[in-house]
ZARO-527664 format. One record per residue (C-alpha): x negated, y negated, z negated; residue in three letters. Coordinates in steps of 0.05 Angstrom, whole numbers. Example, Ala and Ser with C-alpha at 12.3 -4.5 7.8 and 13.67 -1.06 7.14 Angstrom:
<fimis>
<c1->-246 c2->90 c3->-156 type->ALA>
<c1->-273 c2->21 c3->-143 type->SER>
</fimis>
This chain:
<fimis>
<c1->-1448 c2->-110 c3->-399 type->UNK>
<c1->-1435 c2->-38 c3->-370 type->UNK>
<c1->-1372 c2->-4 c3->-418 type->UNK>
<c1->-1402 c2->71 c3->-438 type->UNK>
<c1->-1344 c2->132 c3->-414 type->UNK>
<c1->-1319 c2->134 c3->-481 type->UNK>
<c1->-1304 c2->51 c3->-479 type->UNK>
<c1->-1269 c2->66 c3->-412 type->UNK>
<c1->-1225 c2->121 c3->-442 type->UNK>
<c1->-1209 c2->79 c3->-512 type->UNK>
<c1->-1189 c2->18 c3->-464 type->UNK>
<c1->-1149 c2->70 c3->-418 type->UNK>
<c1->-1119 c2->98 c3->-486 type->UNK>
<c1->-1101 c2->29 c3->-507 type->UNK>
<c1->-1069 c2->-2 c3->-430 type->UNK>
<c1->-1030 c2->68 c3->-429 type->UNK>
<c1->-999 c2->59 c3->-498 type->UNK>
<c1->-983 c2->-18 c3->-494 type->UNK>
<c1->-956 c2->-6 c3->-423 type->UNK>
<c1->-905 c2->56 c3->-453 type->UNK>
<c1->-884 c2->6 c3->-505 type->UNK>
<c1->-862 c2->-52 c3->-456 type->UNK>
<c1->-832 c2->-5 c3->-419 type->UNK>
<c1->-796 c2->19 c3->-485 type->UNK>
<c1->-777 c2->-41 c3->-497 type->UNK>
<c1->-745 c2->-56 c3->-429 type->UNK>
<c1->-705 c2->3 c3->-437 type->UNK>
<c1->-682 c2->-17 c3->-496 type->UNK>
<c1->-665 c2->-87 c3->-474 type->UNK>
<c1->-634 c2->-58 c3->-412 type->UNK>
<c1->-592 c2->-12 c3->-463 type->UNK>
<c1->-567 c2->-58 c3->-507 type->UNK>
<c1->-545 c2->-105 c3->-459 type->UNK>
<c1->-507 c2->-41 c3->-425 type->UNK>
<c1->-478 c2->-17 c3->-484 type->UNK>
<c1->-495 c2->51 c3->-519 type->UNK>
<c1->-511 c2->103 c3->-480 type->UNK>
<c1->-445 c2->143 c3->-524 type->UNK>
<c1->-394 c2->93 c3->-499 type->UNK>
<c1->-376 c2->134 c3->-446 type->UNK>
<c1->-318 c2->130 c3->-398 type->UNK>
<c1->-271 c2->173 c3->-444 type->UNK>
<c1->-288 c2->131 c3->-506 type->UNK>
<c1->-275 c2->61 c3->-458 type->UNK>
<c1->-208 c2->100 c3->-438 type->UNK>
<c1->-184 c2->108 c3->-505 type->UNK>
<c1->-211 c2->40 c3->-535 type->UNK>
<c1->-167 c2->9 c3->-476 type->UNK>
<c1->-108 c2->52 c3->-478 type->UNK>
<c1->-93 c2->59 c3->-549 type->UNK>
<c1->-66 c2->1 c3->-573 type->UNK>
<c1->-7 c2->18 c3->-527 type->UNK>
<c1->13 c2->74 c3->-556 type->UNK>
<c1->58 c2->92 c3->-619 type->UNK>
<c1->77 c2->151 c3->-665 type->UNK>
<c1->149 c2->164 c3->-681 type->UNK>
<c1->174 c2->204 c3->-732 type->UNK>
<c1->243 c2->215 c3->-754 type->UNK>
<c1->300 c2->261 c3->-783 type->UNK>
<c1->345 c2->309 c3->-748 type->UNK>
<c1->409 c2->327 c3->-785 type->UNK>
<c1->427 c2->391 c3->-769 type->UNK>
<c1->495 c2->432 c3->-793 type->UNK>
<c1->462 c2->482 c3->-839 type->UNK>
<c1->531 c2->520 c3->-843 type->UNK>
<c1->610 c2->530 c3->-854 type->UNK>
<c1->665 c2->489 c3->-816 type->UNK>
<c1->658 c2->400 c3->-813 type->UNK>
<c1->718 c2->384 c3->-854 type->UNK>
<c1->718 c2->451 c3->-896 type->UNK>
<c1->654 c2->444 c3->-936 type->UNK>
<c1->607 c2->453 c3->-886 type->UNK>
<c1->528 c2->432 c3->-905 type->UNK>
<c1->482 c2->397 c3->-865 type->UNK>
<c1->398 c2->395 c3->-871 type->UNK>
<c1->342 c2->342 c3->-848 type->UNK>
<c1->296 c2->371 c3->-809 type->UNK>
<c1->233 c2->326 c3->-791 type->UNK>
<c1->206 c2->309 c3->-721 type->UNK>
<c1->149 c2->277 c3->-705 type->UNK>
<c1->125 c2->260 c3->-619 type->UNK>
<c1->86 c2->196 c3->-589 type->UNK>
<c1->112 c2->141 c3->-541 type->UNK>
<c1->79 c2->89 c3->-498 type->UNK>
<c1->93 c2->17 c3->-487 type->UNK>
<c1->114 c2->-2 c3->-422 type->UNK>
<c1->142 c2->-75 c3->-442 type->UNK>
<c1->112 c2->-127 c3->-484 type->UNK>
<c1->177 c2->-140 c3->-508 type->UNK>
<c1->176 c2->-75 c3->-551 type->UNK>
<c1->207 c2->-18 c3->-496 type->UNK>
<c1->171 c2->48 c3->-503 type->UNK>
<c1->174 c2->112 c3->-461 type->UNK>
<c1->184 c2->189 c3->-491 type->UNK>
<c1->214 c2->254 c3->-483 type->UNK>
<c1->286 c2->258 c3->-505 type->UNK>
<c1->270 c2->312 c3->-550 type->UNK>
<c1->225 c2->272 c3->-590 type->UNK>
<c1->281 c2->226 c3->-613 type->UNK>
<c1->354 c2->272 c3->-600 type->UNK>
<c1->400 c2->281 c3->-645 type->UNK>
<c1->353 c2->239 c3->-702 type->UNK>
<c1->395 c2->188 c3->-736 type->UNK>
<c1->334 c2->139 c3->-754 type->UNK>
<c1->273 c2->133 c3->-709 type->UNK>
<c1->213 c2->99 c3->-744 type->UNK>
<c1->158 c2->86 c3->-703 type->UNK>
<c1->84 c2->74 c3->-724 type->UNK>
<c1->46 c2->18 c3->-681 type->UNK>
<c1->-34 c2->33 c3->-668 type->UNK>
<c1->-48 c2->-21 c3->-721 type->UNK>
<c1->-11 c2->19 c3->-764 type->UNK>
<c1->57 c2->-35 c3->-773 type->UNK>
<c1->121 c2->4 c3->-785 type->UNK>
<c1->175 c2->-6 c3->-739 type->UNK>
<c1->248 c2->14 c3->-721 type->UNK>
<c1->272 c2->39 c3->-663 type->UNK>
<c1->332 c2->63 c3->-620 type->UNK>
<c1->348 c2->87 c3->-564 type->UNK>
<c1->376 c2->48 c3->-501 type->UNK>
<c1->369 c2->99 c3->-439 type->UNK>
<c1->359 c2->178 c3->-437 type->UNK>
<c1->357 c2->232 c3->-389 type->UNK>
<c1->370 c2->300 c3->-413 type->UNK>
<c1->360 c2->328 c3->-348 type->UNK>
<c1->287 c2->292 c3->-344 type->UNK>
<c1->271 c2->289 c3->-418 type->UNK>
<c1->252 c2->223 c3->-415 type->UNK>
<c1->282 c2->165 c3->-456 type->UNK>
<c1->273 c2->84 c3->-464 type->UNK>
<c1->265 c2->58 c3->-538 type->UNK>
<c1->275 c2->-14 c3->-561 type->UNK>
<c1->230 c2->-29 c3->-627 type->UNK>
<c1->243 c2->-94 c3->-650 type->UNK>
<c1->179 c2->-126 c3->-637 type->UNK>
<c1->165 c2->-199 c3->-670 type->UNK>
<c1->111 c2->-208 c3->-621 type->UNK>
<c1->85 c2->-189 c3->-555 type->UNK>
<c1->62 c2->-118 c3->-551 type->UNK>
<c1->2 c2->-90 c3->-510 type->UNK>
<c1->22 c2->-52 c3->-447 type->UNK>
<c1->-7 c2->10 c3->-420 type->UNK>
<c1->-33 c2->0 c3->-350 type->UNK>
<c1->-4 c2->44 c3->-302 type->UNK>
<c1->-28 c2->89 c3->-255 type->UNK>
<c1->-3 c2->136 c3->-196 type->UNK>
<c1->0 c2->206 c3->-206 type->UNK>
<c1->5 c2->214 c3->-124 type->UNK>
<c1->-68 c2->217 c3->-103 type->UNK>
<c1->-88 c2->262 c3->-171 type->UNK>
<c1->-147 c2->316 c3->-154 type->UNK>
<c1->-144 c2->379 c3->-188 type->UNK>
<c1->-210 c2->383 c3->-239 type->UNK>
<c1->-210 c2->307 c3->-245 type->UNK>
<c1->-225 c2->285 c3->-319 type->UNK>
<c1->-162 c2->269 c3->-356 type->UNK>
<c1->-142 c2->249 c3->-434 type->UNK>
<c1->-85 c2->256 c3->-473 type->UNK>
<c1->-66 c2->218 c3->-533 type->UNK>
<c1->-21 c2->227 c3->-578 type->UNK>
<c1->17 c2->248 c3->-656 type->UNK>
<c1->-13 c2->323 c3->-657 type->UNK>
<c1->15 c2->355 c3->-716 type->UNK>
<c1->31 c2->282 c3->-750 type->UNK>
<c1->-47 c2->268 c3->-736 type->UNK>
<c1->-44 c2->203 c3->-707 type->UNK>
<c1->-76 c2->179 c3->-649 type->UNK>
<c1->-111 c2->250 c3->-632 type->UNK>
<c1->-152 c2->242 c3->-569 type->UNK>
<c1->-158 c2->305 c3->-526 type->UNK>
<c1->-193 c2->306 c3->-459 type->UNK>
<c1->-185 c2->368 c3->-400 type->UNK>
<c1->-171 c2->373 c3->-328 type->UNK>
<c1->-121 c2->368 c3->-280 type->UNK>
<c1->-109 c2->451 c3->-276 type->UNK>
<c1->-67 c2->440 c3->-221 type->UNK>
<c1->-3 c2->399 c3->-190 type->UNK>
<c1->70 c2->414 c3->-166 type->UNK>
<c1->81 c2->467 c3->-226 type->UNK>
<c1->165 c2->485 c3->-245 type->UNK>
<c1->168 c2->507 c3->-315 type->UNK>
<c1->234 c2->529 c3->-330 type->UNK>
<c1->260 c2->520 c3->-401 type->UNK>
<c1->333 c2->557 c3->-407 type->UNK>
<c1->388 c2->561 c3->-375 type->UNK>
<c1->407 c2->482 c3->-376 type->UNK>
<c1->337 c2->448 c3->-367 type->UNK>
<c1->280 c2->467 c3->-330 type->UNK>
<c1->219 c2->412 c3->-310 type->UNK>
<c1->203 c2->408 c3->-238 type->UNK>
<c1->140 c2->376 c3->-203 type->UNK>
<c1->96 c2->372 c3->-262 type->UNK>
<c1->20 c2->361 c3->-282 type->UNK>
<c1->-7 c2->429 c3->-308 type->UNK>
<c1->-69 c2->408 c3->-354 type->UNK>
<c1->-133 c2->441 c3->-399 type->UNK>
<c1->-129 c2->381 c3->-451 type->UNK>
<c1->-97 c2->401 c3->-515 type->UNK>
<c1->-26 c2->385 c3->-528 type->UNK>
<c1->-2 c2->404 c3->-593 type->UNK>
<c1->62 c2->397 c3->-623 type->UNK>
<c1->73 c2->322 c3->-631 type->UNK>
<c1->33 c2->297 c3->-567 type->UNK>
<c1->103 c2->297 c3->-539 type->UNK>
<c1->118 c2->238 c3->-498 type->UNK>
<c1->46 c2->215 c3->-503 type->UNK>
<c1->-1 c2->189 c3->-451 type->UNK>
<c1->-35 c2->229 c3->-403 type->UNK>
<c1->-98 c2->185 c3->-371 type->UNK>
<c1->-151 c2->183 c3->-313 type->UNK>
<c1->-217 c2->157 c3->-332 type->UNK>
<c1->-197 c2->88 c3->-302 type->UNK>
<c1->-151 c2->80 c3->-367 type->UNK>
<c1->-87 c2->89 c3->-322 type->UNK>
<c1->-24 c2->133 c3->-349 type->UNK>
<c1->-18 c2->186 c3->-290 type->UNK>
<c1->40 c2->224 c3->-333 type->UNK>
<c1->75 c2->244 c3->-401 type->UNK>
<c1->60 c2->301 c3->-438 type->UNK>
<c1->123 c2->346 c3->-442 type->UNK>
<c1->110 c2->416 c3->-455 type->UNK>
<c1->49 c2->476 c3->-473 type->UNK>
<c1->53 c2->553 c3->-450 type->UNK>
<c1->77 c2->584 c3->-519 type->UNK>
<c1->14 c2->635 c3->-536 type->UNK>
<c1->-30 c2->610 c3->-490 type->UNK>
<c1->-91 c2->566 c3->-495 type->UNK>
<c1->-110 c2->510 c3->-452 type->UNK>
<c1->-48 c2->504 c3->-411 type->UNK>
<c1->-5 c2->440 c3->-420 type->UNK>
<c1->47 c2->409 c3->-375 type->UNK>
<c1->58 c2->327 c3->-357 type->UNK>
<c1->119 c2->289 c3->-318 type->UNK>
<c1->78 c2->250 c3->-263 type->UNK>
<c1->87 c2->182 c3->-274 type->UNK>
<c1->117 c2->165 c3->-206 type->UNK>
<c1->164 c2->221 c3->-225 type->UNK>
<c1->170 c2->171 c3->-290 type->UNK>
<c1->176 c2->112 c3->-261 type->UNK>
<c1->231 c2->131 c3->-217 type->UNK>
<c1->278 c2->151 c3->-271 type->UNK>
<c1->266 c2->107 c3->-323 type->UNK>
<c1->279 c2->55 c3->-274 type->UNK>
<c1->341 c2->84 c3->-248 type->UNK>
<c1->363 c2->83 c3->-330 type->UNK>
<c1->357 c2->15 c3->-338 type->UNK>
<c1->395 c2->-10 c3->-267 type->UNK>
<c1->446 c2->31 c3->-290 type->UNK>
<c1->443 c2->-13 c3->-354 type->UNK>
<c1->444 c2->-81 c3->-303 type->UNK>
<c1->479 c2->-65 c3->-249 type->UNK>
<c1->549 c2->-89 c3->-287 type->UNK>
<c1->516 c2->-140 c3->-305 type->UNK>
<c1->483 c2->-181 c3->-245 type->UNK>
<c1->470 c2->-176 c3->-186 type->UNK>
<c1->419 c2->-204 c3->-139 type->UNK>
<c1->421 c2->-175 c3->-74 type->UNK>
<c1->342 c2->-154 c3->-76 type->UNK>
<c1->318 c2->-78 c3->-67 type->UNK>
<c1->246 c2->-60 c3->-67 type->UNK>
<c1->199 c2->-3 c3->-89 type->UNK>
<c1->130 c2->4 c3->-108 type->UNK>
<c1->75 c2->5 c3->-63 type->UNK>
<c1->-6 c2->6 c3->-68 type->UNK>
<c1->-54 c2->-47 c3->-40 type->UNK>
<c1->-120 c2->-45 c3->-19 type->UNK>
<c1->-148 c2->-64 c3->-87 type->UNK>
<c1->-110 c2->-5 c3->-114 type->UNK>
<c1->-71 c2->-49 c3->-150 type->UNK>
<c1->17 c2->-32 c3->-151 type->UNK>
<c1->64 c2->-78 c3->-128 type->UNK>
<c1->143 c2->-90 c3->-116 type->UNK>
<c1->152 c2->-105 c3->-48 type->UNK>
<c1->224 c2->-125 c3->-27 type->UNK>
<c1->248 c2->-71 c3->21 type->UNK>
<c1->321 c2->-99 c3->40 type->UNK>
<c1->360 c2->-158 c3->19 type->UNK>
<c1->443 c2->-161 c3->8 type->UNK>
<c1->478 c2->-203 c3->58 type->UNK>
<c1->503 c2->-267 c3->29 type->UNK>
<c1->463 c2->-265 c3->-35 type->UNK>
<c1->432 c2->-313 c3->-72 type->UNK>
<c1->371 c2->-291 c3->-50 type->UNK>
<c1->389 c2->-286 c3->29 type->UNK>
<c1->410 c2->-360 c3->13 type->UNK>
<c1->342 c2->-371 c3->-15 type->UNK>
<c1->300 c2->-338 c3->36 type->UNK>
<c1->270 c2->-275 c3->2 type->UNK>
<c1->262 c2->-236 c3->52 type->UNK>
<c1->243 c2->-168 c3->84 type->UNK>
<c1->161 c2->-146 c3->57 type->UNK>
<c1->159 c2->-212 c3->7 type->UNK>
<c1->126 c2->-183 c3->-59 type->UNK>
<c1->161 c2->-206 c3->-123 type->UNK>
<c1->105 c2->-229 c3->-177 type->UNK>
<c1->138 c2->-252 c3->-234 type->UNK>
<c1->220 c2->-260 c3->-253 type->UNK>
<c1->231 c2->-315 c3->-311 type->UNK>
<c1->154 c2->-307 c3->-332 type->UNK>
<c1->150 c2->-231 c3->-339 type->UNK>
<c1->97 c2->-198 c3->-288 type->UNK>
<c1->118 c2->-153 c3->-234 type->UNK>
<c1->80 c2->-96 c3->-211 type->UNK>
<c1->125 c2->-40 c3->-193 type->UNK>
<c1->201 c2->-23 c3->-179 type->UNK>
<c1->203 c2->-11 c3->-264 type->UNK>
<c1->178 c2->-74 c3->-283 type->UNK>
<c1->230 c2->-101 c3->-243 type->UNK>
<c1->285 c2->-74 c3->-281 type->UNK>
<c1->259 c2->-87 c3->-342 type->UNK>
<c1->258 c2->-155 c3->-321 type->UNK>
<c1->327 c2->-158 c3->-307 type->UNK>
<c1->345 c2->-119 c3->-366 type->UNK>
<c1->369 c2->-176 c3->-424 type->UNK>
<c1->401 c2->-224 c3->-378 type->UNK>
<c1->461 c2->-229 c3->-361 type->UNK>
<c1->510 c2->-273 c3->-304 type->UNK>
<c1->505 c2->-339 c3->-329 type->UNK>
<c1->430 c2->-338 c3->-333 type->UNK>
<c1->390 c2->-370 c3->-277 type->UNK>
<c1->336 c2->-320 c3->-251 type->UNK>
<c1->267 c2->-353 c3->-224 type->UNK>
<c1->231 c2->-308 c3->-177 type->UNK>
<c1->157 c2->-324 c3->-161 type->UNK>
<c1->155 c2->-286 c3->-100 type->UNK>
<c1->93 c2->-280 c3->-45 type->UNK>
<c1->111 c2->-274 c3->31 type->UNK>
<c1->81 c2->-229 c3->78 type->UNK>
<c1->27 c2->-289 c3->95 type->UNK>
<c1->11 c2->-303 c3->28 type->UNK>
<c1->40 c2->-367 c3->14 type->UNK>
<c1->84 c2->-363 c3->-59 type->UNK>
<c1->132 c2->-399 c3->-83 type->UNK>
<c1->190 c2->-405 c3->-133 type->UNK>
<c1->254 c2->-378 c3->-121 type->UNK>
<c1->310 c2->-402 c3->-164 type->UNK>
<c1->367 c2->-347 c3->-160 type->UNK>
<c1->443 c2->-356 c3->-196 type->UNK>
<c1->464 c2->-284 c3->-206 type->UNK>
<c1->538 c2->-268 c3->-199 type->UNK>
<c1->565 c2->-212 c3->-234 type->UNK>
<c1->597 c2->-143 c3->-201 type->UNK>
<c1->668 c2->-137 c3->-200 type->UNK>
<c1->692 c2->-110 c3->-266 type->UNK>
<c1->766 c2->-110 c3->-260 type->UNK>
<c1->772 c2->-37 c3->-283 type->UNK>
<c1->739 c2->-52 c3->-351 type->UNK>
<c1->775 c2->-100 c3->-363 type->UNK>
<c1->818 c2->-68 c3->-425 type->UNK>
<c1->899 c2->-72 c3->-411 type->UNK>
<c1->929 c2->-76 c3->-487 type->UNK>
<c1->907 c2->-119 c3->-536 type->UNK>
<c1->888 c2->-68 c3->-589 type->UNK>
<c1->840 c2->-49 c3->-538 type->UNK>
<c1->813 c2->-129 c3->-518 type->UNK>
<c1->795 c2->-137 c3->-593 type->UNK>
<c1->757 c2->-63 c3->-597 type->UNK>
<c1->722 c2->-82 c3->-538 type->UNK>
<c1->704 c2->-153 c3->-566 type->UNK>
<c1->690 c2->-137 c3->-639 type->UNK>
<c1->653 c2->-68 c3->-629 type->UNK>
<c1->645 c2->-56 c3->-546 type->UNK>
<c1->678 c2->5 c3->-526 type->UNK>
<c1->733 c2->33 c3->-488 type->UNK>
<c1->759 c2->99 c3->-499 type->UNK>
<c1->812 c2->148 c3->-493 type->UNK>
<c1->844 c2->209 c3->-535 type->UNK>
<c1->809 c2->279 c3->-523 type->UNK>
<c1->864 c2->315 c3->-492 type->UNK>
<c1->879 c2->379 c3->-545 type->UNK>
<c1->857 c2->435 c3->-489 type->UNK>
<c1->789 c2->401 c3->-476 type->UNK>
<c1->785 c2->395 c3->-557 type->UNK>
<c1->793 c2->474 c3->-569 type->UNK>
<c1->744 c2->489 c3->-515 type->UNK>
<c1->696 c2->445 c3->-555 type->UNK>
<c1->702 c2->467 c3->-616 type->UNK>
<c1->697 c2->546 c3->-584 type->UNK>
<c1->635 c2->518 c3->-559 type->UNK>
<c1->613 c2->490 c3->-617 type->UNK>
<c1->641 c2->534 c3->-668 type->UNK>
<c1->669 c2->476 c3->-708 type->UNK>
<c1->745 c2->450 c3->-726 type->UNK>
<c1->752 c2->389 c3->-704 type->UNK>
<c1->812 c2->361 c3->-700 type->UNK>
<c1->814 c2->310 c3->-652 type->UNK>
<c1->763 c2->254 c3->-631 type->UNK>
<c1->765 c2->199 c3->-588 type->UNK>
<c1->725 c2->193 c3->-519 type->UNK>
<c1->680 c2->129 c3->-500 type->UNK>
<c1->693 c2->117 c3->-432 type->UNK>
<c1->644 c2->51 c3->-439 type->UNK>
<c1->606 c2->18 c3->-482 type->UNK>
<c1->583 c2->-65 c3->-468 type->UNK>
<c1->516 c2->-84 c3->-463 type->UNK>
<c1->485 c2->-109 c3->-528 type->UNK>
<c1->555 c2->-91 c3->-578 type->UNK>
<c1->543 c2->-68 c3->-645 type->UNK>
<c1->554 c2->2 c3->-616 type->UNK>
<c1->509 c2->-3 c3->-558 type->UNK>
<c1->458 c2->-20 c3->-623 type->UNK>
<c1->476 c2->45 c3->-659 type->UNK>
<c1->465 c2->82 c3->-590 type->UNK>
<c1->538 c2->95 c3->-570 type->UNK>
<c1->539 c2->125 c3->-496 type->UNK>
<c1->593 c2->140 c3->-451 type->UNK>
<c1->613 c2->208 c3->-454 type->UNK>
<c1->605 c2->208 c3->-535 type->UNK>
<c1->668 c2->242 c3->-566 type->UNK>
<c1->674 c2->192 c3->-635 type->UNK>
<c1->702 c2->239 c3->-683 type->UNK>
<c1->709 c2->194 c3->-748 type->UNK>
<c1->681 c2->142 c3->-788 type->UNK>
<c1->666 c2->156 c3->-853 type->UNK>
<c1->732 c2->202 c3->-873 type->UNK>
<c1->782 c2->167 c3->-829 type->UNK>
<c1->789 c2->204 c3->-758 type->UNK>
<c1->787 c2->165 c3->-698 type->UNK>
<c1->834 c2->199 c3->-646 type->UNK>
<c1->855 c2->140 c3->-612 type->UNK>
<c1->837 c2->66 c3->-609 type->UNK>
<c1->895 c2->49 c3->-656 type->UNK>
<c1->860 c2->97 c3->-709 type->UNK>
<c1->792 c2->53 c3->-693 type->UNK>
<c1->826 c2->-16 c3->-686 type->UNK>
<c1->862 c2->3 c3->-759 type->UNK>
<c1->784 c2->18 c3->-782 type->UNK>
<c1->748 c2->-41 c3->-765 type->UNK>
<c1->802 c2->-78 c3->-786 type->UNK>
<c1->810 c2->-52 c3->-861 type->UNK>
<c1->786 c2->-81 c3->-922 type->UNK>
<c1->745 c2->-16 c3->-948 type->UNK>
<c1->700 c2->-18 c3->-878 type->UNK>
<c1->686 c2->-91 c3->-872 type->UNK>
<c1->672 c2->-96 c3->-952 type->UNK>
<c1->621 c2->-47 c3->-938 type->UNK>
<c1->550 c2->-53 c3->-917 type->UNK>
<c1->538 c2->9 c3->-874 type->UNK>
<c1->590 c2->72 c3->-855 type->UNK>
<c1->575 c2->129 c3->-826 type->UNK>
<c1->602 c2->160 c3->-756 type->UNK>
<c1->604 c2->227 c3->-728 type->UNK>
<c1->595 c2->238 c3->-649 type->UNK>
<c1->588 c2->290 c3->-602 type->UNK>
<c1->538 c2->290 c3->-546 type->UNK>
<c1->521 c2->346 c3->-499 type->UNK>
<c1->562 c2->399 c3->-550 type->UNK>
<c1->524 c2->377 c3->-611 type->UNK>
<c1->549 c2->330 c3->-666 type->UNK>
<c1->507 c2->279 c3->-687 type->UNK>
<c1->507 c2->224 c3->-743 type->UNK>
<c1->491 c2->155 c3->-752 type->UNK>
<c1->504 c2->97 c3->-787 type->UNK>
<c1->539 c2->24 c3->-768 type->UNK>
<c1->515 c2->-40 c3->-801 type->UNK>
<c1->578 c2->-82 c3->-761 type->UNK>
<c1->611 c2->-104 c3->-830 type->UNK>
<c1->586 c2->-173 c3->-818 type->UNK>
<c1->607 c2->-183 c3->-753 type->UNK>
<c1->680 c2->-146 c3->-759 type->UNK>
<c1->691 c2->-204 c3->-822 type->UNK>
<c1->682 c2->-247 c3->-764 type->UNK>
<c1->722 c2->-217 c3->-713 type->UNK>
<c1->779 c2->-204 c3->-751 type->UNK>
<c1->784 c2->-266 c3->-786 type->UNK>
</fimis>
């Protein structure tokens, strides 16, 4: 049977119609087994990223007016900023701003679980500082990038606390590399990432990201009055000083005789890669060697020179350090190292008033000689009348915990003045402090006094007993 032109067209109607729905279907198919066409790259970025990053608020106390001693007044001022994990075991990158000068840093994970924090490493020159939140379980980790082959007008996002908003996702450009911004007289920021995505007050110490979901820098600073212009510490720049912080923190500690730095493979992926090795070490004994790549230390991964102080960072002499370490052929193996501490015989403390400070609380001090007093308090425009100098503070002591640095002035605890260790050795050892379940201290730190709060009443029972 012959089909009439009309039959043709109905049946050409009807092949057209069922062959645009396969290929609907197919499309569909082929899109739902992609994902949605909105999940773009930023959205992957952020979903990946985010979980690494936390909001920290806090309170500043700030002398409001008149003379410490003499009635003076003091006012809490609140901060907000953003860090980012860099350590499962809960240590977190930020500007120093973010958290100077505030006497209780609260932190707020991405699943929205409260935490404390403190400080354990700053830079003032930098503006960068390590936190320590006590973390009861592993933490996700951003993945880290390198801010040295950045393109100007690549895609890049910021994260971060804007205005308390959490987790505020802006996205820009790279606007262009190697800017200076100078801030006053004492701090300017060198080298930096100038950038079009938004940072508001409270992005500060937030993530900046490429659209492979790697940190490429920190988010520092905006242009006052202008729009669209934001600054970012590279993160090599980063990595470089927060990893010269926490040696600082090890280096009286242990010692291992391996030096490395951070290198790049050809799957783009970082690495430590041993650069020179101590004569007579434990690991000269053991055979590291000269372009061997260290993996893992006691179970933590190793990917760059920071990782690799952050490894080192909570043991101490008597623990036994296991390297997993890959030679330049390939071939790994475990590396069993016995660190041996540096010499310490000038910390050792020479009276016993100072062995029991030093054992009960962990610092060493001396007076503040009278002249250098008066030029503070000209400085500062305060009274003080005397205050006692840290000179060193051990590794995990109660006032290592509150944040104690060398180079704090310790002016009191709660009304009794400390202007020499006897004052401080006749304070930890009283009935009224160790009855007690927190006291208050007053330091100064880079001509500003700050105040926080010791919870040692426990542990000076203990000691003094």
């Amino acid at each position: 049977m012959k089909l009439r032109p009309a039959s043709m067209t109905r049946l050409l109607r009807s092949s057209v119609l069922c062959l645009a729905t396969i290929c609907t279907m197919l499309a569909h198919t082929a899109q739902t087994a992609s994902g949605s066409n909105r999940e773009t790259p930023i959205v992957r970025v952020v979903r990946e990223a985010s979980p690494s990053v936390v909001n920290i608020h806090g309170h500043k106390t700030v002398r409001a007016g008149g003379l410490p001693g003499q009635g003076q007044s003091f006012q809490q001022v609140n901060g907000m900023g953003t860090g980012v994990v860099i350590d499962p075991r809960g240590y977190v990158i930020t500007n120093f701003h973010v958290v100077q000068d505030v006497n209780d840093i609260r932190v707020t994970l991405a699943d929205g679980r409260p935490a404390v924090a403190r400080v354990i490493a700053h830079d003032l020159r930098t503006d960068l500082a390590v936190l320590k939140i006590d973390a009861r379980e592993p933490l996700p980790v951003i993945r880290i990038g390198t801010s040295e082959d950045l393109w100007v007008g690549e895609t890049v996002i910021a994260i971060g606390n804007a205005f308390g908003y959490e987790h505020t996702v802006t996205q820009g450009i790279v606007s262009a590399l190697h800017r200076d911004v100078p801030v006053n007289e004492e701090q300017s920021y060198t080298d930096l990432i100038q950038t079009s995505a938004e940072i508001n007050p409270g992005n500060s110490g937030g993530p900046l990201l490429n659209l492979d979901g790697q940190m490429i820098g920190i988010n520092v600073a905006v242009r006052v009055g202008a729009q669209g212009i934001a600054f970012t510490i590279p993160v090599d720049q980063v990595l470089d000083i927060v990893s010269g912080l926490i040696q600082q923190k090890t280096v009286n500690q242990i010692t291992h005789g391996i030096r490395g730095v951070t290198q790049w493979n050809d799957k783009d992926e970082s690495e430590f890669v041993v650069t020179s090795v101590a004569s007579g070490s434990s690991a000269e004994k053991e055979g590291v060697d000269t372009g061997d790549r260290i993996l893992q230390i006691n179970g933590h991964s190793v990917r760059n020179h920071m990782d690799f102080e952050f490894a080192m960072l909570e043991l101490t002499s008597r623990d036994a350090i296991e390297f997993e370490v890959a030679n330049t052929k390939g071939d790994v193996t475990l590396v069993s190292l016995r660190s041996q501490p540096h010499p310490r015989s000038s910390e050792t403390p020479a009276t016993p008033v100072a062995q029991r400070i030093w054992t009960s609380f962990g610092i060493q001090g001396e007076p503040v000689a009278e002249t250098t007093m008066q030029d503070l308090n000209r400085r500062m425009e305060t009274a003080y009348g005397a205050g006692l100098k840290i000179t060193s503070v051990r590794p995990g002591s109660q006032a290592d915990r509150q944040g104690m640095q060398s180079g704090d002035v310790l002016l009191g605890i709660r009304n009794w003045q400390t202007s020499s260790l006897n004052d401080l050795d006749y304070i930890l050892r009283s009935d009224e402090f160790r009855s007690g379940s927190q006291s208050q201290f007053f330091i100064i730190r880079s001509n500003k006094t700050m105040i926080g709060y010791l919870q040692v009443a426990q542990s000076a029972r203990r000691a003094t007993r």
